[in-house]
N, C-alpha and C positions, 0 to 999 in steps of 0.2 A: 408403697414402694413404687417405682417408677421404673418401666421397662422399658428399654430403649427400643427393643423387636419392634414395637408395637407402633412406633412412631412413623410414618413415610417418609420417605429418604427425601431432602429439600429437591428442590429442580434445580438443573444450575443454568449457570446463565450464559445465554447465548451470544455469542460474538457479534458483535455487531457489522453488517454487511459491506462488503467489500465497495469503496467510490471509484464512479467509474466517469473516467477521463478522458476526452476525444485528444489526442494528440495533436490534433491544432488548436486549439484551445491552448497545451503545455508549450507548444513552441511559437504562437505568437508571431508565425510568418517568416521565422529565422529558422536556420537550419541548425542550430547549435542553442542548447539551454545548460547553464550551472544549477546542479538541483544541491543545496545544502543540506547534510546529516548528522545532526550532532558538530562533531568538529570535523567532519571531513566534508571533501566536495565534490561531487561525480559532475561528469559531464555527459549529457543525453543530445546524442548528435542523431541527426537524420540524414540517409547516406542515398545519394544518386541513385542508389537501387530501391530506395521506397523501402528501408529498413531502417528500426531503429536500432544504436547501439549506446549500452550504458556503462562511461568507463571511468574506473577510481582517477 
């Protein structure tokens, strides 16, 4: 007969780590990027105060 107690619980699996992006690299010297999701579209603007904002 076959007991389950007895077996080690599997490992699970670990997310894979987060990519990490210089924001001038994502905006390419413009102050303004359309980033596409599925079917919508944000816009990731970079604002005179050296902030970014990301808006539906």
């Amino acid at each position: 007969m076959h007991d389950a107690r007895l077996q080690p619980a599997p490992t699970p699996a670990r997310p894979a780590p987060a990519t990490d992006f210089d924001s001038r690299e994502l905006m390419r010297g413009t102050r303004e990027v359309l980033i596409r999701h599925g079917d919508q579209v944000y816009r990731l603007r970079h604002t005179r105060n050296d902030k970014l904002i990301l808006v539906k």
